[in-house]
TORROSE-27677 format. One line per 10 residues: number of its first residue (from 1); their letters; for each residue y negated, x, z of N, C-alpha, C. Coordinates in Angstrom, 2 decimals, always signed. Atoms other than C-alpha are relative to their C-alpha. Layout:
N
NUM) a) Y,X,Z,Y,X,Z,Y,X,Z | ...
//
This chain:
271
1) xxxxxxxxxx) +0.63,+0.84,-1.01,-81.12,-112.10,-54.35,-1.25,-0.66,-0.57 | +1.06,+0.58,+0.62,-84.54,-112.38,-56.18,+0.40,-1.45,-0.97 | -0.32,+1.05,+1.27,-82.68,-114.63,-59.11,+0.40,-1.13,+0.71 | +0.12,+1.17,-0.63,-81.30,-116.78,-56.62,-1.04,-0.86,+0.70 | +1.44,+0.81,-0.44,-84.29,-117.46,-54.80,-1.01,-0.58,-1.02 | +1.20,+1.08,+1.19,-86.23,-118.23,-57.80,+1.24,-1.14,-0.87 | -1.03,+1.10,+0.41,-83.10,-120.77,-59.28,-0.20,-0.73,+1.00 | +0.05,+0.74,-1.41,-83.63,-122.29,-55.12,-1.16,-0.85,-0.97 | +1.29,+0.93,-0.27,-87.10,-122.98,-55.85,-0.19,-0.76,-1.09 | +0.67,+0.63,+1.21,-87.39,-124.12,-59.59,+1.19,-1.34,-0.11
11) xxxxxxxxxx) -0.66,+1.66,-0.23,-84.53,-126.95,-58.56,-0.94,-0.52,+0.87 | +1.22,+1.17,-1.13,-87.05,-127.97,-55.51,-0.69,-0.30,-1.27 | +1.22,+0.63,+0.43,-89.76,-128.33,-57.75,+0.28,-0.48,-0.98 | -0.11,+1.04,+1.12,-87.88,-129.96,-60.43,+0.65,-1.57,+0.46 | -0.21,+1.63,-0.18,-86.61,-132.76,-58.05,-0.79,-0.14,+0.58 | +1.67,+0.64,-0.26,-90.35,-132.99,-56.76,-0.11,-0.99,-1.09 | +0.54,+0.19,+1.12,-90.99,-133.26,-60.27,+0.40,-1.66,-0.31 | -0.63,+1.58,+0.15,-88.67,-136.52,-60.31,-0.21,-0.96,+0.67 | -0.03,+1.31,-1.09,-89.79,-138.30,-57.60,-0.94,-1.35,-0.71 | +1.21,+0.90,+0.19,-91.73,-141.48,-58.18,-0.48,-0.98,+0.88
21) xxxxxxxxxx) +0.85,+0.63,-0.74,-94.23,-143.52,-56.86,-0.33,-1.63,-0.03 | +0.56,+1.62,+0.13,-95.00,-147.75,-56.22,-0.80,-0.14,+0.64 | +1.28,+0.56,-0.33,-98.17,-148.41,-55.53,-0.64,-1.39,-0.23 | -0.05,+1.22,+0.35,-99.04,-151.63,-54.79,-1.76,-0.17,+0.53 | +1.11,-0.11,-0.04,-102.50,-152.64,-55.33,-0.36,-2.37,+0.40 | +0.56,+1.06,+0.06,-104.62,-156.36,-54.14,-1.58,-0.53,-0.85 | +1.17,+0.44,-0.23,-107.43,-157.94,-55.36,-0.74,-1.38,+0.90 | +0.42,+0.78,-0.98,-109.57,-159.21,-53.26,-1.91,+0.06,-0.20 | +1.72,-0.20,+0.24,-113.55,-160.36,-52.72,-0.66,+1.73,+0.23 | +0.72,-1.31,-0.67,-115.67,-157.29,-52.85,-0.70,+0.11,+1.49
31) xxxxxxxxxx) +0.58,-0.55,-1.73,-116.47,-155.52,-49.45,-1.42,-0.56,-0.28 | +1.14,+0.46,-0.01,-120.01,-155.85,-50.80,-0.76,-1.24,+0.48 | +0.25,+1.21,-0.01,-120.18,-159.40,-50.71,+0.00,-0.65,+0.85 | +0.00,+0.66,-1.51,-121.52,-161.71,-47.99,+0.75,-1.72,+0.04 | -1.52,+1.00,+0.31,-117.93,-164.22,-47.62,-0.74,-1.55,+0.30 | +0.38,+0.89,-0.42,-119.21,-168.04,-47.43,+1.31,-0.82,+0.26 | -0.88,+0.59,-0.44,-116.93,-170.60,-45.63,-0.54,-1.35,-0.87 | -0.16,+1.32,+0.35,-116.13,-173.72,-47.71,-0.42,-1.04,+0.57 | +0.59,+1.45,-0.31,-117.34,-177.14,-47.36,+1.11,-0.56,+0.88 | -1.07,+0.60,-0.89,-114.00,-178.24,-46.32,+0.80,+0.45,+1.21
41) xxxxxxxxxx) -0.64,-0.67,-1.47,-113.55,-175.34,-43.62,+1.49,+0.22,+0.09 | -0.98,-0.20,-0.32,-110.28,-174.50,-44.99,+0.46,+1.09,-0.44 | +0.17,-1.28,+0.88,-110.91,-171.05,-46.58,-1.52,+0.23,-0.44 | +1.39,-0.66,+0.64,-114.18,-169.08,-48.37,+0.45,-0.35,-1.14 | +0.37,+0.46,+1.28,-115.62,-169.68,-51.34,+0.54,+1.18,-0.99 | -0.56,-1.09,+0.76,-113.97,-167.44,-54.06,-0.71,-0.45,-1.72 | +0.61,-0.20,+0.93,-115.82,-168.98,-57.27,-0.90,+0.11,-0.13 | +1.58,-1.04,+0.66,-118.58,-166.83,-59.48,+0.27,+0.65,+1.24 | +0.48,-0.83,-0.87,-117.93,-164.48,-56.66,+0.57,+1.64,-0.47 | -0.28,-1.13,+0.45,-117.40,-160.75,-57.18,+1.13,+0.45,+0.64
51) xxxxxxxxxx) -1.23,-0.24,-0.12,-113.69,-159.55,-57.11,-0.09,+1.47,-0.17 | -0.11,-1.67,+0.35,-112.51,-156.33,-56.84,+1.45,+0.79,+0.51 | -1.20,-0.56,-0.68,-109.39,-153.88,-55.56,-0.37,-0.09,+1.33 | +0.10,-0.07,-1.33,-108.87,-153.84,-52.04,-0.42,+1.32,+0.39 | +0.93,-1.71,-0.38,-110.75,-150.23,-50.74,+1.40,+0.80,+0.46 | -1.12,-1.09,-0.67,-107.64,-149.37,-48.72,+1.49,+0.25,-1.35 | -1.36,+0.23,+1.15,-104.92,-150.20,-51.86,-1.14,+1.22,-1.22 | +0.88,-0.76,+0.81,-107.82,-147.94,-54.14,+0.54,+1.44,+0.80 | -0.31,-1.05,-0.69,-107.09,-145.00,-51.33,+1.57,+0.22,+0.12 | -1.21,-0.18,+0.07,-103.08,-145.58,-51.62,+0.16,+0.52,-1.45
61) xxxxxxxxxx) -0.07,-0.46,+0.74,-103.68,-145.02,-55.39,-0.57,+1.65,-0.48 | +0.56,-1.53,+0.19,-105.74,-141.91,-55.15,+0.72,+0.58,+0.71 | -1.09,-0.47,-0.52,-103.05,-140.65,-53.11,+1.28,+0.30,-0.75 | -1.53,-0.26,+0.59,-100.05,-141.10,-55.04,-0.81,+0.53,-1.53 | +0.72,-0.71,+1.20,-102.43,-139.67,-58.18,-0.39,+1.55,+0.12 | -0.10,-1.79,-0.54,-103.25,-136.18,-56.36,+1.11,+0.42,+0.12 | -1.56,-0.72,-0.45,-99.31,-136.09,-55.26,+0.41,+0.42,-1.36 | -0.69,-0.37,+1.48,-98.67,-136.53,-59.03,-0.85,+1.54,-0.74 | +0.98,-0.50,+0.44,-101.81,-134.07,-60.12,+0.87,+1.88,+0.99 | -0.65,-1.55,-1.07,-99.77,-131.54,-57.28,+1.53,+0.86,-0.81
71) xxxxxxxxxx) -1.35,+0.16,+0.40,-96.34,-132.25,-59.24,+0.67,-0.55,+0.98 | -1.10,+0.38,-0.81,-95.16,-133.43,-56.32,+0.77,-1.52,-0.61 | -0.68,+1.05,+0.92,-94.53,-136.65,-58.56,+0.12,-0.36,-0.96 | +0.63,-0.03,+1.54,-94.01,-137.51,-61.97,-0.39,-1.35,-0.27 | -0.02,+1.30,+0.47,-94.51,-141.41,-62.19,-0.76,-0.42,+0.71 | +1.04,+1.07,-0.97,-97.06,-143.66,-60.64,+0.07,-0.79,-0.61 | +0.07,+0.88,+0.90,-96.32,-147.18,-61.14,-0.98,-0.97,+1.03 | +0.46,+1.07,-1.13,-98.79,-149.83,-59.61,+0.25,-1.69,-0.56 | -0.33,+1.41,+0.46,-98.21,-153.54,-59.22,-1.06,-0.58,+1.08 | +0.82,+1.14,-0.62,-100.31,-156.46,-58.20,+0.69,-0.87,-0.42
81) xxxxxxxxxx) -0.40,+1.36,+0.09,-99.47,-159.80,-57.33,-0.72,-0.98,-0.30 | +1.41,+0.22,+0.14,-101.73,-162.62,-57.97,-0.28,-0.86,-1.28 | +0.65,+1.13,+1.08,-103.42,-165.21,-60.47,+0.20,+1.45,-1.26 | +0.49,-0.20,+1.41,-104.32,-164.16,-63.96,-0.68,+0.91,+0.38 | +1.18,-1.17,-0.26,-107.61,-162.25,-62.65,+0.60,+0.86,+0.46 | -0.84,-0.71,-0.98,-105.24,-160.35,-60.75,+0.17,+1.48,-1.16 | +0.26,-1.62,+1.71,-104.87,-157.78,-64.52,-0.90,+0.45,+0.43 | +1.45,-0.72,+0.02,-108.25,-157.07,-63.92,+0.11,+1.24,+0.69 | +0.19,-0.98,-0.69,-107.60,-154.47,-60.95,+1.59,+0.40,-0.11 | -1.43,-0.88,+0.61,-104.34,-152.82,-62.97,-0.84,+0.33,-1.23
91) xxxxxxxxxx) +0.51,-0.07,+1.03,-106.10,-152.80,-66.23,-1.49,-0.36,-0.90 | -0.16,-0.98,-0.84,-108.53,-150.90,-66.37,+0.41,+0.72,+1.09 | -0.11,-0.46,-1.08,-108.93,-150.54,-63.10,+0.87,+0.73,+0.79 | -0.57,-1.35,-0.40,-106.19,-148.39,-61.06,+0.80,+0.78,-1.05 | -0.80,-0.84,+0.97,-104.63,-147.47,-64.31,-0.85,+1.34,-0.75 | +1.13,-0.86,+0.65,-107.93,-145.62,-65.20,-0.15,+1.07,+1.34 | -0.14,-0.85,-1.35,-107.73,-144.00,-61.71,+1.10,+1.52,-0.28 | -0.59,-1.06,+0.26,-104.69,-141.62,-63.19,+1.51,-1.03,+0.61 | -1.66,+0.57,-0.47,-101.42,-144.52,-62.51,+0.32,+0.11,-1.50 | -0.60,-0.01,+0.95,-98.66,-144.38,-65.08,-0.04,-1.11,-0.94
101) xxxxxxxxxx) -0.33,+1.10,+0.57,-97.80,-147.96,-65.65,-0.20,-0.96,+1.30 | +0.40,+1.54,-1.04,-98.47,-151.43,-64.21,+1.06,-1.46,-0.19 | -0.78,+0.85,-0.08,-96.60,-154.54,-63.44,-1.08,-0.91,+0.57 | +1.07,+1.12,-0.49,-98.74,-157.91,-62.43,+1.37,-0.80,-0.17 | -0.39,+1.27,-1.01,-96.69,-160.56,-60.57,-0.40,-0.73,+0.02 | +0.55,+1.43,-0.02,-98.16,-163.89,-61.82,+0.61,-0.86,+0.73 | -0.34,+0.74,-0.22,-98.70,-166.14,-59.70,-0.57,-1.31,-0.21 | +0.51,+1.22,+0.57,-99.21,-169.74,-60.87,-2.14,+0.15,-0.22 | +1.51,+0.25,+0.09,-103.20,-169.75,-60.12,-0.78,+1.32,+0.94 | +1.05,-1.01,-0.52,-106.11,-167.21,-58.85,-0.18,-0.41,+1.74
111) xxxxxxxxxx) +0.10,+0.27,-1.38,-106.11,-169.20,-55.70,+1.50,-0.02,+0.98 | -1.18,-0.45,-0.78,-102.30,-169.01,-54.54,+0.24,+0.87,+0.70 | -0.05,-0.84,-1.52,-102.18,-167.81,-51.06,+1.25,+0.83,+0.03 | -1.15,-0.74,-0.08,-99.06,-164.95,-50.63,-0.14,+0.29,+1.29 | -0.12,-0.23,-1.72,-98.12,-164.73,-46.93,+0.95,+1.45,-0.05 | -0.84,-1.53,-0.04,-96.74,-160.70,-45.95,+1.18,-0.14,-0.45 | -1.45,-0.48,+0.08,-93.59,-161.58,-45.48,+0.64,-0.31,-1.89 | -0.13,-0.26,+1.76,-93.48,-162.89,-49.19,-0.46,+1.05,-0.80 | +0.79,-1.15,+0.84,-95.64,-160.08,-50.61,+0.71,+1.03,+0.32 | -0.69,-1.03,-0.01,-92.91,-157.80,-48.92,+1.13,-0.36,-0.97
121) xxxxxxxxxx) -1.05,+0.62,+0.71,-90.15,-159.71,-50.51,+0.02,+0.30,-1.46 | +0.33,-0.39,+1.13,-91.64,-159.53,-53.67,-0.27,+1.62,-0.49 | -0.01,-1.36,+0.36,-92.27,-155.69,-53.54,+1.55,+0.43,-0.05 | -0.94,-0.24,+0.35,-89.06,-155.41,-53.04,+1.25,+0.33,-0.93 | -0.46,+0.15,+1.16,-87.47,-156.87,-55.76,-0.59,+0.98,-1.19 | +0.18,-0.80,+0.97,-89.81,-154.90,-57.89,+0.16,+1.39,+0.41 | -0.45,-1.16,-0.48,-88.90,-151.51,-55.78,+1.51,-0.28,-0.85 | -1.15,+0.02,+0.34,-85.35,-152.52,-57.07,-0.08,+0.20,-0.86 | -0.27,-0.49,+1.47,-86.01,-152.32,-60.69,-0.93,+1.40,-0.21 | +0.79,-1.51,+0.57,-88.87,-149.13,-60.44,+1.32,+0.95,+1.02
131) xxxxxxxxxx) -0.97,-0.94,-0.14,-86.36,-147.32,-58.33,-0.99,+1.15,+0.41 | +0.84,-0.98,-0.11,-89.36,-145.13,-56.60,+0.78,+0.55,+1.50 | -0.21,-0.50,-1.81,-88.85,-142.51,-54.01,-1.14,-0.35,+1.19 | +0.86,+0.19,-0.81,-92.00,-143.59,-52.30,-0.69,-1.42,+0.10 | +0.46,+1.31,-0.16,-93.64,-147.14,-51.66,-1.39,+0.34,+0.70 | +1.27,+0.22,-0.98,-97.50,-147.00,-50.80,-0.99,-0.51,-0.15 | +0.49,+1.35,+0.35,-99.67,-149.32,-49.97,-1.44,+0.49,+1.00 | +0.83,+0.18,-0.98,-103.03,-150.04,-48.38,+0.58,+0.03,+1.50 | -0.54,+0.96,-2.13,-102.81,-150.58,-44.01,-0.38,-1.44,-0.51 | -0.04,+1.39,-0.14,-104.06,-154.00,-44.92,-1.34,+0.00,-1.18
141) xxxxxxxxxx) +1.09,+0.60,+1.04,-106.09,-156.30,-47.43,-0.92,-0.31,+0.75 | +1.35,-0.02,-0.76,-109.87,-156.50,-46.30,-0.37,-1.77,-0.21 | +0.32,+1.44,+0.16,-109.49,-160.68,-47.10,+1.33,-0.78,+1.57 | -0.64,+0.23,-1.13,-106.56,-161.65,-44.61,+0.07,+0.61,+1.16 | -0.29,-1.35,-1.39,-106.48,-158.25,-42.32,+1.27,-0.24,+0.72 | -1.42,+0.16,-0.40,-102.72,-159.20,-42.04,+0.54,+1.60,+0.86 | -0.16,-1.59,-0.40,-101.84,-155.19,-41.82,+1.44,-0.40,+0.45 | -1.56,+0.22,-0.27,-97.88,-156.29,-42.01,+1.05,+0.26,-0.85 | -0.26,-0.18,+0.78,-97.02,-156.25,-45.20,+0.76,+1.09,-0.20 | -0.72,-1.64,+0.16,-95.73,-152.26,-45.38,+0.90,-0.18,+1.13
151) xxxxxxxxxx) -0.55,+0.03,-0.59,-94.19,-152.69,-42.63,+1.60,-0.87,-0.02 | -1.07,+0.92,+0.27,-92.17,-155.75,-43.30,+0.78,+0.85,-1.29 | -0.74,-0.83,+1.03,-91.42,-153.59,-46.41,+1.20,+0.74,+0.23 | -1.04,-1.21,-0.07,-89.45,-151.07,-44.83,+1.16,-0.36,+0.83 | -1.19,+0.42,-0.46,-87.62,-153.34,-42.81,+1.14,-0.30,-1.04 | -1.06,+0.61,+0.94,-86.32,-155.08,-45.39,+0.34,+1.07,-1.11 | -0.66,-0.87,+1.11,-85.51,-151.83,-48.07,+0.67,+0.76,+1.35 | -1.02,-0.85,-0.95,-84.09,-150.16,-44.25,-0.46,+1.43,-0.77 | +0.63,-1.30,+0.39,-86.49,-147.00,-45.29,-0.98,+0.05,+1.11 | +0.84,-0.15,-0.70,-88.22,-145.29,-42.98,-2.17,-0.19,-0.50
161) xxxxxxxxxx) +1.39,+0.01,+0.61,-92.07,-145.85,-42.56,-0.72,+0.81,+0.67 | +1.45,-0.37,-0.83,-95.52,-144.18,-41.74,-1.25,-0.46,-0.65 | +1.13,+0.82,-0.21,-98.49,-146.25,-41.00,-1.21,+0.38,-0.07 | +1.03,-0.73,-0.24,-101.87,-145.52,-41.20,-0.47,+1.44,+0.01 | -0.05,-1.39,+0.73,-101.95,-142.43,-42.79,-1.09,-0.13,+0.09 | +1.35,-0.37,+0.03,-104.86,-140.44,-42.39,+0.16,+2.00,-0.46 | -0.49,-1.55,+0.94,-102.98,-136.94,-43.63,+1.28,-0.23,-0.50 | -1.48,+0.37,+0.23,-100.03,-136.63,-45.97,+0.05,+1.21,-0.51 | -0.60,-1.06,+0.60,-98.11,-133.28,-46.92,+1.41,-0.81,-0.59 | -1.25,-0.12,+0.73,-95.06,-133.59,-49.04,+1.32,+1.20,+0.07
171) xxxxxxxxxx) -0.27,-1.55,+0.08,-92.53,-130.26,-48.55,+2.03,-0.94,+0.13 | -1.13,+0.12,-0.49,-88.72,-130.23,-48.58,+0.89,-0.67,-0.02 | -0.32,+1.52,+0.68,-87.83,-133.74,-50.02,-0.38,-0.22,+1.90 | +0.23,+0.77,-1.22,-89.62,-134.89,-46.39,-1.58,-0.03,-0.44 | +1.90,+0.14,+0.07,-93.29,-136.32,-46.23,-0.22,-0.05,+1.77 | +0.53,+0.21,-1.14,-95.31,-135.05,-43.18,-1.21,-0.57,+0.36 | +1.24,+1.42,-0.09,-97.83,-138.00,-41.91,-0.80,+0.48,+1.19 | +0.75,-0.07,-1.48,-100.60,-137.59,-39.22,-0.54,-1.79,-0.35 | +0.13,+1.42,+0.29,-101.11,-141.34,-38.59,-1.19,-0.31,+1.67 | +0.86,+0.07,-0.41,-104.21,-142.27,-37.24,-0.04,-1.24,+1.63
181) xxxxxxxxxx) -0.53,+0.98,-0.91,-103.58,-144.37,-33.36,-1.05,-0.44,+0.57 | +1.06,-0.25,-0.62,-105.71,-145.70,-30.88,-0.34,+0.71,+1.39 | +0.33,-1.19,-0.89,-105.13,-142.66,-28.51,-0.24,+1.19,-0.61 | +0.19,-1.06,+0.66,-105.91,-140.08,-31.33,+1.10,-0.08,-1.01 | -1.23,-0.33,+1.57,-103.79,-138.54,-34.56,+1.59,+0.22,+0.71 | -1.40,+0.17,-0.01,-99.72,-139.33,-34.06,+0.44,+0.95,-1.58 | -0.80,-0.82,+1.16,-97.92,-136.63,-36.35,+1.60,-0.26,-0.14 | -1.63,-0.11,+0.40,-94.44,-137.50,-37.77,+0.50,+0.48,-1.58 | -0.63,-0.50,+1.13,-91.76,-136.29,-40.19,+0.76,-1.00,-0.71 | -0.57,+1.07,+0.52,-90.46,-139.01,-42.64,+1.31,+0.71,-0.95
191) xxxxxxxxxx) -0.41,-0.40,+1.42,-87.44,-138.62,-45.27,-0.28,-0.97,-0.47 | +0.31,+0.86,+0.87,-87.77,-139.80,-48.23,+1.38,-0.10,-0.60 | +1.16,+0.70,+0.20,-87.39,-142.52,-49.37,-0.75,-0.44,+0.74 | +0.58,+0.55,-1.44,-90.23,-143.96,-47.49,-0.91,-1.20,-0.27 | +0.96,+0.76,+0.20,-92.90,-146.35,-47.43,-1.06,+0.17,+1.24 | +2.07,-0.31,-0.45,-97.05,-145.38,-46.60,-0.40,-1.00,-0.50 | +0.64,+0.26,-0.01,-99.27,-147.12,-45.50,-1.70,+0.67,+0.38 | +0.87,-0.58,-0.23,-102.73,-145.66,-45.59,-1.47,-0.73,+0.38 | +1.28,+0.71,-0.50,-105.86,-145.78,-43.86,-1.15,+0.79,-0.58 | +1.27,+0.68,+0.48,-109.60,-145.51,-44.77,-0.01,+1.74,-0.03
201) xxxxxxxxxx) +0.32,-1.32,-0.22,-109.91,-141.74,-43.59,+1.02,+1.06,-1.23 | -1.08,-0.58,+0.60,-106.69,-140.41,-46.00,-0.81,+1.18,-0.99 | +0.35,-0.92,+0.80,-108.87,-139.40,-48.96,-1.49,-0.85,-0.78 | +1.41,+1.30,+0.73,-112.08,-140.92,-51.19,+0.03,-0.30,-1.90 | -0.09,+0.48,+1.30,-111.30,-142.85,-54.55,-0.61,+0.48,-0.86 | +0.92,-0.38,+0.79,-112.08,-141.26,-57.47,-1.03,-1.52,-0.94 | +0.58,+1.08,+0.68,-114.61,-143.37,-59.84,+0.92,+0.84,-1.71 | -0.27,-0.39,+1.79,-112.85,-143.98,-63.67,-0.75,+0.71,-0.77 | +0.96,-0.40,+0.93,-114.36,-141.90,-66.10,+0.14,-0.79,-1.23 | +0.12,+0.94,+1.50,-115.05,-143.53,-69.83,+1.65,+0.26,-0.57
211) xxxxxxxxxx) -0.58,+0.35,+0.73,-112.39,-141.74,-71.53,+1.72,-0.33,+0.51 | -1.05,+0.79,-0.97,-109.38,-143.16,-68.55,-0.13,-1.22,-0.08 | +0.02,+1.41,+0.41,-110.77,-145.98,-69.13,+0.62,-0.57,-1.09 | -0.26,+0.36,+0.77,-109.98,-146.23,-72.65,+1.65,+0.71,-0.23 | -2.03,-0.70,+0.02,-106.15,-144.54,-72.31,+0.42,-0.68,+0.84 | -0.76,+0.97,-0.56,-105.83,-146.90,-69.89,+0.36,-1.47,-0.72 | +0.06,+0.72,+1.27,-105.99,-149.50,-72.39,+1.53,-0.30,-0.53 | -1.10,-0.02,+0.41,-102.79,-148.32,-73.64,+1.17,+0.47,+0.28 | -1.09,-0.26,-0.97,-100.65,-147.48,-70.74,+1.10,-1.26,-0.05 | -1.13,+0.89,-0.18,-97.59,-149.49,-70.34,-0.39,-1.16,+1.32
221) xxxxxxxxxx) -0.02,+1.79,-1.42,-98.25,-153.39,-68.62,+0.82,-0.87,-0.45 | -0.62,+1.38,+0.25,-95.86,-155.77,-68.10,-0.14,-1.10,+0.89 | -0.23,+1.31,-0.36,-95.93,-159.39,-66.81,+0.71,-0.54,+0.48 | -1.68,+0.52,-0.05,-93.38,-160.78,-64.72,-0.52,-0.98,+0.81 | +0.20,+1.63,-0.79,-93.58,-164.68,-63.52,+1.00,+0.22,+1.17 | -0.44,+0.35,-1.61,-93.22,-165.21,-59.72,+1.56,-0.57,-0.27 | -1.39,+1.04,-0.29,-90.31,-167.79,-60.70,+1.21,+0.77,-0.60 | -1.32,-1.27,+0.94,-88.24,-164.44,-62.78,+0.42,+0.19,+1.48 | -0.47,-0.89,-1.13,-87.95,-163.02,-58.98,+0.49,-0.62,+0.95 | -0.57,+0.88,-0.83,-86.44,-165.90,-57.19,-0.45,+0.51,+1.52
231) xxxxxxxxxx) +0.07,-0.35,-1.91,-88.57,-165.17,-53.89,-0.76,-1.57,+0.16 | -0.16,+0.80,-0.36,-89.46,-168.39,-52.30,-1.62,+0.57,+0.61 | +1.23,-0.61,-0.30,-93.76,-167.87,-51.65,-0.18,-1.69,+0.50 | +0.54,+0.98,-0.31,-94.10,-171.45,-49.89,-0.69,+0.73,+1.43 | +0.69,-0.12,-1.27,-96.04,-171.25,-47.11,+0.50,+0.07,+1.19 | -0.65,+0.44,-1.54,-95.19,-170.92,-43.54,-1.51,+0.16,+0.89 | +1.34,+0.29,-1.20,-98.64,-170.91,-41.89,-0.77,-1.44,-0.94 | +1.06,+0.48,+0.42,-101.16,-173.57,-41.87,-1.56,+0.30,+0.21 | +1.33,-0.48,-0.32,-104.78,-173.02,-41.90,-0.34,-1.50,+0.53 | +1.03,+1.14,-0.11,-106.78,-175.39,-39.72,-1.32,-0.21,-0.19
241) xxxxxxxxxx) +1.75,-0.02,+0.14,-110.18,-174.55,-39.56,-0.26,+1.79,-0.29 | +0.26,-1.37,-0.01,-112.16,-171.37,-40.92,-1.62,-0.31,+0.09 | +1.79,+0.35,-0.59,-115.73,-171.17,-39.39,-0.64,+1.52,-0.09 | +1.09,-1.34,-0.05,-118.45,-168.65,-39.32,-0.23,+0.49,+1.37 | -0.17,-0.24,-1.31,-118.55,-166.34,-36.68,-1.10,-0.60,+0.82 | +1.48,+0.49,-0.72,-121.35,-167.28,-34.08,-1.19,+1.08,-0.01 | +0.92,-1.20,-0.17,-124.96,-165.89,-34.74,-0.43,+0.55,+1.22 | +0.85,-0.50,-1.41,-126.18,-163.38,-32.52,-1.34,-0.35,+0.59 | +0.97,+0.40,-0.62,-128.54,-164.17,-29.87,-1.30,+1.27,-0.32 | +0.88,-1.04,-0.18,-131.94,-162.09,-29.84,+0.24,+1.33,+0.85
251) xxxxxxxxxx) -0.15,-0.65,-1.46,-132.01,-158.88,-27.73,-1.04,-0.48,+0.63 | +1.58,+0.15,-0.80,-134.46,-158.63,-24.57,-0.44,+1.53,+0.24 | +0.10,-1.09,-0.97,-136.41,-155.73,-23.49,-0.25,-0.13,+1.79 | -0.31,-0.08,-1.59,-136.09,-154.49,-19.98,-1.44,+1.02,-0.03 | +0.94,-0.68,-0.53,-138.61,-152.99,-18.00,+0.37,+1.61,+0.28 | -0.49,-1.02,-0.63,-136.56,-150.45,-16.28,+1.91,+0.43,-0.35 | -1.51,+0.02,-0.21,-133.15,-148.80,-15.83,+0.87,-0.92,+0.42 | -0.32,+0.83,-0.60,-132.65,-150.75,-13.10,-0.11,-1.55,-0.12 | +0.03,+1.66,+0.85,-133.54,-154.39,-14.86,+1.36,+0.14,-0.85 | -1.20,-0.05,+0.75,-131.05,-153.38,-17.42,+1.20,+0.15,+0.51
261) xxxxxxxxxx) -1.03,+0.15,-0.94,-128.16,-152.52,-14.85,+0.05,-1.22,+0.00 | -0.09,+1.08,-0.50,-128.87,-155.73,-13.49,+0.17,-1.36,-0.42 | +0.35,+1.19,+0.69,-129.13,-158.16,-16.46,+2.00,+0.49,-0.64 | -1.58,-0.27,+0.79,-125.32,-156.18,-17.91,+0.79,-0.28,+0.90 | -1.28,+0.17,-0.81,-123.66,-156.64,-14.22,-0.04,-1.54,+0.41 | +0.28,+1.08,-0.40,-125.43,-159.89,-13.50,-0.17,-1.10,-1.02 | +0.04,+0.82,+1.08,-126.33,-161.61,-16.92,+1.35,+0.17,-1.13 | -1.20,-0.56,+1.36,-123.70,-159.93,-19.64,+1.54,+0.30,+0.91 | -1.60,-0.04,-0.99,-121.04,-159.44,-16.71,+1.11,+1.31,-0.85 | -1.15,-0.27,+0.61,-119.75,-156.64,-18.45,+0.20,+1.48,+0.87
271) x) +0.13,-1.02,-1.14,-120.37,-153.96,-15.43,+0.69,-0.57,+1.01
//
């Protein structure tokens, strides 16, 4: 009985051992940075400005890097889509984090807009050649705040999803998700394969150390032109106008309780 139970478990943990991971990473302006709206009001200003990974696609990679660090996976591959600058946050950057290998998805220029449903399209195709048991991604890029993208993913591979991850266990070839709502934590059981999306609370990015940095260097990157993957990235929205929100007014002080009641049910109308 003992010999079988230990033959049970050292197959689980050798098709843990096999699973792998697509992590798909954006760059986008740094959070830091205060966004200016163009002259022509048809987008922000993106040159000399400071670029960086998206925070929530940084927290999908430190995720699928602990699963691997657990065994629960052996491969982490991340891909970005995206101009030229677009290398920059694969190489170093999440490859120095603890990913296997990288793929960058050129697309013609640094400024070529990718609408979800293309950016799912396109994961796709490259899910088809990595062949991962898992797909995970940011909840959304901090430049559009689309938050569709994963989703549209799983329609189109017909894999189950969980959203907004804010806990993830692994056990059993199933991943269990607590997914963060806005009536409190939603707990479900996924099989895998699946596709995560994670949110802000999941876990906290490690920072590269020097010598990840320099082994990242010589991790496996390849290059693949938008026009190799026959997905069709024209546009279907137009932008008309992009404006600055409106500045806030001053506060006032109040005298009393009762002034303040009276200025929120009578001035601010929101009593």
């Amino acid at each position: 009985f003992f010999f079988e139970f230990f033959d049970a478990h050292i197959m689980r943990a050798t098709a843990f051992n096999q699973m792998k991971a697509l992590v798909a990473v954006k760059r986008v302006i740094d959070y830091t940075v205060k966004v200016r709206v163009r002259p022509d009001k048809l987008g922000v200003v993106k040159d000399n400005v400071k670029h960086s990974c998206n925070p929530f696609d940084e927290i999908a990679v430190e995720q699928a890097v602990r699963m691997k660090e657990k065994k629960i996976l052996s491969e982490v591959t991340v891909v970005s889509i995206g101009g030229p600058k677009s290398a920059d946050v694969l190489r170093p950057g999440v490859l120095a984090m603890g990913a296997d290998k990288a793929i960058h998805v050129k697309l013609p220029t640094d400024d070529t807009e990718v609408e979800p449903i293309a950016v799912a399209k396109i994961l796709q195709k490259i899910a088809e050649k990595v062949q991962p048991d898992m797909v995970i991604m940011g909840k959304q890029a901090i430049d559009d705040d689309s938050c569709a993208s994963p989703q549209m993913l799983a329609a189109l591979m017909d894999w189950p999803q969980g959203t907004f991850a804010c806990g993830v266990e692994v056990a059993d070839n199933k991943v269990k998700l607590a997914r963060e709502t806005d009536a409190g934590v939603q707990n479900l059981e996924l099989n895998v394969p699946c596709v995560l999306s994670c949110d802000l609370r999941l876990n906290e990015p490690r920072y590269a150390k020097l010598p990840e940095i320099m082994k990242a260097k010589k991790k496996p990157f390849e290059t693949i032109d938008i026009k190799d993957l026959g997905v069709d990235i024209t546009p279907r929205l137009k932008v008309v106008e992009v404006a600055e929100p409106p500045t806030r007014s001053a506060g006032v002080k109040v005298g009393s309780i009762e002034e303040m009641v009276d200025k929120l049910k009578n001035e601010a109308k929101v009593l």
